[in-house]
VEXVOFI-941199 format. One record per residue: residue in three letters; x, y, z of N, C-alpha, C in turn. Coordinates in steps of 0.2 Angstrom, whole numbers. Atoms other than C-alpha are relative to their C-alpha. Example, Ala and Ser with C-alpha at 12.3 -4.5 7.8 and 13.67 -1.06 7.14 Angstrom:
BEGIN
<"ALA",<4,-6,0>,<62,-22,39>,<4,6,0>>,
<"SER",<-4,-6,-1>,<68,-5,36>,<-4,5,3>>,
REM end
This chain:
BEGIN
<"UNK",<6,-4,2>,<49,-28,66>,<-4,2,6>>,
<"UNK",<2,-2,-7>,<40,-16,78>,<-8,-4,0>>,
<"UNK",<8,1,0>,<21,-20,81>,<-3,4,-5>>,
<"UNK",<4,-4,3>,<15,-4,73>,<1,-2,-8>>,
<"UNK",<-4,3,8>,<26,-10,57>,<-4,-7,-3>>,
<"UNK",<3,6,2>,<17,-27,55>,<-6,1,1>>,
<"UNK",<8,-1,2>,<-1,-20,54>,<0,6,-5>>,
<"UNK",<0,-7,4>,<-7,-11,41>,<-8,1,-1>>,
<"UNK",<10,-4,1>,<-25,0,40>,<0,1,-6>>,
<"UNK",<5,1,5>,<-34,0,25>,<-7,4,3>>,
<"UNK",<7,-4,-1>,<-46,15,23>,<-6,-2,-6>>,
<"UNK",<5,4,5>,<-62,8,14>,<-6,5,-1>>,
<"UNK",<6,-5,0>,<-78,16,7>,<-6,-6,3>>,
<"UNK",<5,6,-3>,<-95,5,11>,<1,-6,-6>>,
<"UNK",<1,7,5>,<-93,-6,-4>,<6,-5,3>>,
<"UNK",<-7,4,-2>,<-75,-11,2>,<-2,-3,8>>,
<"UNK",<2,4,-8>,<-81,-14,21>,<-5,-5,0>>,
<"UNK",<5,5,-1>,<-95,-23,15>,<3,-9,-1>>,
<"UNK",<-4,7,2>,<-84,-37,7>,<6,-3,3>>,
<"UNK",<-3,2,-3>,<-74,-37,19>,<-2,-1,7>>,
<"UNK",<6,-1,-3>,<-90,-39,31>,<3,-7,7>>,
<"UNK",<-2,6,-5>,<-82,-57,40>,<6,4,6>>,
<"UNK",<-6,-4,-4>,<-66,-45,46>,<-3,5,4>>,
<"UNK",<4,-4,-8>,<-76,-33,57>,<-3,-2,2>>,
<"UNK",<5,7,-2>,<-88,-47,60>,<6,-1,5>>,
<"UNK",<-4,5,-6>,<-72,-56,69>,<2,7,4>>,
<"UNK",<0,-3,-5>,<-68,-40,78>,<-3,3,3>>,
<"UNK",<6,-2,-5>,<-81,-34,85>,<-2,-5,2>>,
<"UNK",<2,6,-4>,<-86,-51,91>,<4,-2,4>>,
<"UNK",<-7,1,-4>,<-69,-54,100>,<0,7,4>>,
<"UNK",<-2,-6,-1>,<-67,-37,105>,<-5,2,5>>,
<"UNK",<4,-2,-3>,<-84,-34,113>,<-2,-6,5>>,
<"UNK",<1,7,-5>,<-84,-51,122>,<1,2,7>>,
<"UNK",<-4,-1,-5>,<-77,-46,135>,<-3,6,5>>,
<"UNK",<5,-8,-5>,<-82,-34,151>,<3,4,-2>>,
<"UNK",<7,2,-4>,<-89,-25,153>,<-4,1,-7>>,
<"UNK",<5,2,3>,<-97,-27,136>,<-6,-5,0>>,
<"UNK",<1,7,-1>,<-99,-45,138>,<-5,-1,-8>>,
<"UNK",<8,2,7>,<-109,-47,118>,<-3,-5,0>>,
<"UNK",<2,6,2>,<-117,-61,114>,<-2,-1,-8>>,
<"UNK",<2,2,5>,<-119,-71,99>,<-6,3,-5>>,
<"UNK",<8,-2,6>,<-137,-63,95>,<3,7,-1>>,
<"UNK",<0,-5,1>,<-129,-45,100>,<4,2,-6>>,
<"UNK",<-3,-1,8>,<-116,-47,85>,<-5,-2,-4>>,
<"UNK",<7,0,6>,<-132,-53,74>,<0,6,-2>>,
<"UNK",<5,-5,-1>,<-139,-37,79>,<6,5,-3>>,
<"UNK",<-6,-5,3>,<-122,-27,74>,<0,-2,-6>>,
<"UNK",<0,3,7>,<-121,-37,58>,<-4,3,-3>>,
<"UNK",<9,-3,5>,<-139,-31,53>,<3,7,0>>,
<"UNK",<-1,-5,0>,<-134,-13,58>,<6,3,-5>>,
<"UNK",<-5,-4,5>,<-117,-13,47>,<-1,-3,-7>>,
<"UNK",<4,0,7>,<-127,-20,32>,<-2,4,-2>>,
<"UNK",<4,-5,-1>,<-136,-7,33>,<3,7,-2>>,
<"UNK",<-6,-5,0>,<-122,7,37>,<5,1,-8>>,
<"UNK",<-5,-1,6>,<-111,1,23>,<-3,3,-7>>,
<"UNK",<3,-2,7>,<-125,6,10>,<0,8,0>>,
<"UNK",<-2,-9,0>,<-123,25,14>,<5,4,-5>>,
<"UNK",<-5,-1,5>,<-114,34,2>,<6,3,3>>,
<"UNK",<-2,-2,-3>,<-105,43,15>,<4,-5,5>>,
<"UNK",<-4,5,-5>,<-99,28,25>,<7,0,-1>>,
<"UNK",<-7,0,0>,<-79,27,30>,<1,-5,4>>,
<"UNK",<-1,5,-7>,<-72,13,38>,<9,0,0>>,
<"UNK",<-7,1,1>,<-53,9,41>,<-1,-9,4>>,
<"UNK",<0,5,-1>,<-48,-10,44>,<8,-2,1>>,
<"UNK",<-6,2,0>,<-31,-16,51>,<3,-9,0>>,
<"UNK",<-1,7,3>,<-23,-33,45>,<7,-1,6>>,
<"UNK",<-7,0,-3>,<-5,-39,53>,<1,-3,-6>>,
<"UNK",<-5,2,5>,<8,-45,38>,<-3,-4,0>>,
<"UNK",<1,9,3>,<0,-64,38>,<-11,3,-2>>,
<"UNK",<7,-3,2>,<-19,-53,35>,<-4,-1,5>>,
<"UNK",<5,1,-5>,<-26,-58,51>,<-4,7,3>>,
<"UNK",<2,-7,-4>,<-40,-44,58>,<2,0,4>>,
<"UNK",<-3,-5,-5>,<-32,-32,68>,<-7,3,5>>,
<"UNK",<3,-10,-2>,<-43,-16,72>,<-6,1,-6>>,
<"UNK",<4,-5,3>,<-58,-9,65>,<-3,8,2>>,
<"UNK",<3,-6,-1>,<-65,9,64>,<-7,1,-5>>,
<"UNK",<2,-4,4>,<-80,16,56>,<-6,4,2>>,
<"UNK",<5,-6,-1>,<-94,29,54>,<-2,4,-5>>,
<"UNK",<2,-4,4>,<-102,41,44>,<-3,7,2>>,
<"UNK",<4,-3,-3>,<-109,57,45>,<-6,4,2>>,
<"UNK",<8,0,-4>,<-124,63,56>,<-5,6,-6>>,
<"UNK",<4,-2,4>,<-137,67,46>,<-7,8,6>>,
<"UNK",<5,-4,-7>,<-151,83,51>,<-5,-1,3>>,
<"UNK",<7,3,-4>,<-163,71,56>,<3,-5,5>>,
<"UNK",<-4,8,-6>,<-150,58,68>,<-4,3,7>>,
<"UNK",<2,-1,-3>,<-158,56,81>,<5,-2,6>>,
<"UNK",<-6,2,-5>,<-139,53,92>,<-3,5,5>>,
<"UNK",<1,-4,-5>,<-142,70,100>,<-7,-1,6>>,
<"UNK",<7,1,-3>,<-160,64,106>,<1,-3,7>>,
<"UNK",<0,4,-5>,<-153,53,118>,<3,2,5>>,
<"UNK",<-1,-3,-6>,<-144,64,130>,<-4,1,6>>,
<"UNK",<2,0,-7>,<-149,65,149>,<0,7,3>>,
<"UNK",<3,-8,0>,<-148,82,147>,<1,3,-7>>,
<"UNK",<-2,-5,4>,<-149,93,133>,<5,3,-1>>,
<"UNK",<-5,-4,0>,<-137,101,123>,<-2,7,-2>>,
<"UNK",<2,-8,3>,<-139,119,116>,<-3,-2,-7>>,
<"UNK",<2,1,6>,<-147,119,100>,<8,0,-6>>,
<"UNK",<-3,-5,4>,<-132,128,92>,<5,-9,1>>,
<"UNK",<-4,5,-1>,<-121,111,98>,<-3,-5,-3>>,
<"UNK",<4,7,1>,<-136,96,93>,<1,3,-8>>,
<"UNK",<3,0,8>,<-137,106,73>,<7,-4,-1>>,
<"UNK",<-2,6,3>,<-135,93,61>,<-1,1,-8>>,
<"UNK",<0,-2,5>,<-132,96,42>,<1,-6,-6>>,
<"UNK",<-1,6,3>,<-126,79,36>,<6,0,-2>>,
<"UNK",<-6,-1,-1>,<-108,86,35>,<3,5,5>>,
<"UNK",<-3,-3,-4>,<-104,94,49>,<2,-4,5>>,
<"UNK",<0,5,-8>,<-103,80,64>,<3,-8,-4>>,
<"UNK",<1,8,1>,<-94,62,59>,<-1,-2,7>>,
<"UNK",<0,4,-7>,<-101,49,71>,<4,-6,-1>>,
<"UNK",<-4,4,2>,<-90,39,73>,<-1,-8,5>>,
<"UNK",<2,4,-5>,<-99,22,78>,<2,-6,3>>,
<"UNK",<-4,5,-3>,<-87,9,81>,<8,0,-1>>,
<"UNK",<-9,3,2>,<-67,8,84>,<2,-6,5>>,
<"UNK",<-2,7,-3>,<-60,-9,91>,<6,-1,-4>>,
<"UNK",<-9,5,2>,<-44,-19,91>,<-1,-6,5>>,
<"UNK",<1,4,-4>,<-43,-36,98>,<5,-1,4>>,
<"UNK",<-4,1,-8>,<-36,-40,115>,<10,1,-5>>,
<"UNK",<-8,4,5>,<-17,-48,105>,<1,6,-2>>,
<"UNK",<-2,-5,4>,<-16,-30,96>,<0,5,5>>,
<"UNK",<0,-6,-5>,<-19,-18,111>,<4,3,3>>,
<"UNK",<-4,-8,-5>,<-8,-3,119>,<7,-2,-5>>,
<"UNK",<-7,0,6>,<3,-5,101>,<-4,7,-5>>,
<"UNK",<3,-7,4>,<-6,13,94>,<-3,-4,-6>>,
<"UNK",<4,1,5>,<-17,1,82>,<-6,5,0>>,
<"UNK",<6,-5,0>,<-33,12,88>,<2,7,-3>>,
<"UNK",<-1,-7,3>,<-24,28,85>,<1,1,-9>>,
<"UNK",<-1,1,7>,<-19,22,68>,<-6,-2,-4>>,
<"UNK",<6,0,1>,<-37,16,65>,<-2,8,-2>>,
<"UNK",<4,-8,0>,<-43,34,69>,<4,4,-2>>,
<"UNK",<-1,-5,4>,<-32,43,61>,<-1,0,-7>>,
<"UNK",<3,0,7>,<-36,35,44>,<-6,0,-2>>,
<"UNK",<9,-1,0>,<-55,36,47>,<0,8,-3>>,
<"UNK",<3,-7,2>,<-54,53,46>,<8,4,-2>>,
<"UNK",<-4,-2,4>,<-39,56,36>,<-4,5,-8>>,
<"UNK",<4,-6,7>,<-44,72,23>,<-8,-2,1>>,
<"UNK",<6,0,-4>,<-61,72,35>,<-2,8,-2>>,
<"UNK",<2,-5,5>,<-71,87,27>,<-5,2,6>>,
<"UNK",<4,-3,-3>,<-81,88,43>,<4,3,6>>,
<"UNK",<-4,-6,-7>,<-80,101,58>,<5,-6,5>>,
<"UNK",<0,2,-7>,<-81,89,72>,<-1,-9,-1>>,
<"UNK",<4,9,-1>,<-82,68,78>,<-3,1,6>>,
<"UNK",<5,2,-4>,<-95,63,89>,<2,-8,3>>,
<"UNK",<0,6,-1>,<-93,46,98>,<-4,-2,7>>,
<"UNK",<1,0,-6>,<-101,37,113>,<5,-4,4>>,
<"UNK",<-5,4,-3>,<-91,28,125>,<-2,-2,8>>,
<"UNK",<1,2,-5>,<-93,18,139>,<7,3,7>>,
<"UNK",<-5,-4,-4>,<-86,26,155>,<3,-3,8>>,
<"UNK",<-3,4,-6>,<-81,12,165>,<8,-5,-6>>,
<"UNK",<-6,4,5>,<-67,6,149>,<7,6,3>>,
<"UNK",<-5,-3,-2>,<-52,16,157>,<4,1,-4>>,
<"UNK",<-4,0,8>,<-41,12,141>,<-3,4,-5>>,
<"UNK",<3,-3,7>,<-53,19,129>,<-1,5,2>>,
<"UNK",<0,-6,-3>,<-57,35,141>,<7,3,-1>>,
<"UNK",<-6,-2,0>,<-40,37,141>,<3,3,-8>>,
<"UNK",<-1,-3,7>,<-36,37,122>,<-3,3,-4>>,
<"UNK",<5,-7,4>,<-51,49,117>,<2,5,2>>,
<"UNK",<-3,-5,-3>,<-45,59,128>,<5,4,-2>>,
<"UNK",<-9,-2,2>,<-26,61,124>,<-1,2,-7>>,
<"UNK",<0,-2,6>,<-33,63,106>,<-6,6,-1>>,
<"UNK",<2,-5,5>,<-41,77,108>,<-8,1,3>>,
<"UNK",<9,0,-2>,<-62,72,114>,<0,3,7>>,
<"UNK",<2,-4,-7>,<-70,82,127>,<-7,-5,3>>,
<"UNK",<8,1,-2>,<-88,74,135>,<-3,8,2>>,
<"UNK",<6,-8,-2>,<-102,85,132>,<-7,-4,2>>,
<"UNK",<9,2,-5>,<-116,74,142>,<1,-9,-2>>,
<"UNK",<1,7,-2>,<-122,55,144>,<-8,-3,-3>>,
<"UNK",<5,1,4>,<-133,47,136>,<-3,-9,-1>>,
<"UNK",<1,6,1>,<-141,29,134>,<-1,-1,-9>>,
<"UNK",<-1,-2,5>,<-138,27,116>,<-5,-4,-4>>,
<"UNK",<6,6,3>,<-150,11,113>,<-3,-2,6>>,
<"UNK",<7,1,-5>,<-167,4,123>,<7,-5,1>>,
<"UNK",<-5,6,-3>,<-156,-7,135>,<7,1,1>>,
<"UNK",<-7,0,-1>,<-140,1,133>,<3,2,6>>,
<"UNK",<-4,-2,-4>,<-126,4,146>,<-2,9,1>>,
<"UNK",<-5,-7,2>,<-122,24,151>,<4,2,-2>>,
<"UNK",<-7,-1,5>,<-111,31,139>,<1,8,1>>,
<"UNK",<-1,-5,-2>,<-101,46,140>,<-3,1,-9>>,
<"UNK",<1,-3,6>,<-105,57,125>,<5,6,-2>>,
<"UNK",<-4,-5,1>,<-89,64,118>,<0,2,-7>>,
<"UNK",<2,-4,7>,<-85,77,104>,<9,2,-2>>,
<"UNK",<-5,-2,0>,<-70,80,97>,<3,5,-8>>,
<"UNK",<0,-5,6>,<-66,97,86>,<4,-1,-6>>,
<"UNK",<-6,0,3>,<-57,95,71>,<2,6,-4>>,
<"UNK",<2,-4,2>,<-62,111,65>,<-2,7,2>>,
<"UNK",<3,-2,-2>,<-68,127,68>,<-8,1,-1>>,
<"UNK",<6,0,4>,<-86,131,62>,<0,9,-4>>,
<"UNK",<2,-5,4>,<-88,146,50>,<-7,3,1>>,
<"UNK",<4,-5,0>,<-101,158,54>,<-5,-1,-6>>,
REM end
């Protein structure tokens, strides 16, 4: 059996991610442990609170990878940017107006993807990300990314994101690159 073959993603709405709230709970706290995130036990709190939160959206999408005995794999999710998100605000420079407009279906931001160490460089992230935004209705993803992760920089890349600026995404956060990635054109 390959790797890819013994994980399976599971695309969820916010009801279904909520209840399965323990399984991106264990990746994200495994997954972000590590440098250069290094999280801590309060910093998963503080995620837990925010994907309490997220999962009530009616717009939320998550995807969630298992391996054949059910253990978490990989998480993905996000929703999209609403025309009051204030993501574009955090940029260190300005983008164009015509680039930050925000409609509440034009832009998914796609806030978190992981896969835990044991699961990595077997295409779980890409199969993550491609079921997130499987029959994806909006133009464009948005995500931020740390620009010292060389792995991660790398498979945005190849998938397609561009950086359009840098940005501190939260009081206290690292510099993150700020990439976009078109799925779309826009219509006029």
């Amino acid at each position: 059996m390959t790797p890819q073959s013994s994980v399976h993603v599971e695309r969820m709405n916010g009801d279904a991610a909520a209840r399965a709230e323990e399984a991106f709970t264990l990746v994200y706290a495994e997954a972000f442990a590590e440098p250069p995130y290094e999280k801590t036990v309060r910093d998963v709190e503080a995620n837990l609170r925010r994907f309490r939160s997220q999962v009530r959206k009616a717009t939320f999408r998550a995807a969630l990878a298992r391996s054949v005995e059910g253990e978490p794999v990989g998480i993905a999710y996000g929703y999209p940017l609403s025309a009051s998100t204030g993501w574009w605000d955090r940029l260190t420079t300005p983008v164009a107006d015509e680039v930050r407009r925000e409609d509440g279906h034009r832009t998914f931001g796609l806030i978190e993807l992981a896969v835990r160490t044991r699961w990595r460089r077997q295409g779980v992230a890409k199969r993550l990300h491609e079921t997130i935004l499987s029959n994806a209705t909006e133009e464009r993803v948005l995500l931020n990314a740390r620009p010292d992760v060389p792995a991660a920089q790398a498979a945005y890349r190849s998938w397609g994101y561009e950086k359009v600026g840098e940005a501190y995404p939260w009081d206290g956060a690292a510099l993150h690159d700020v990439m976009l990635l078109e799925l779309r054109k826009s219509t006029p």
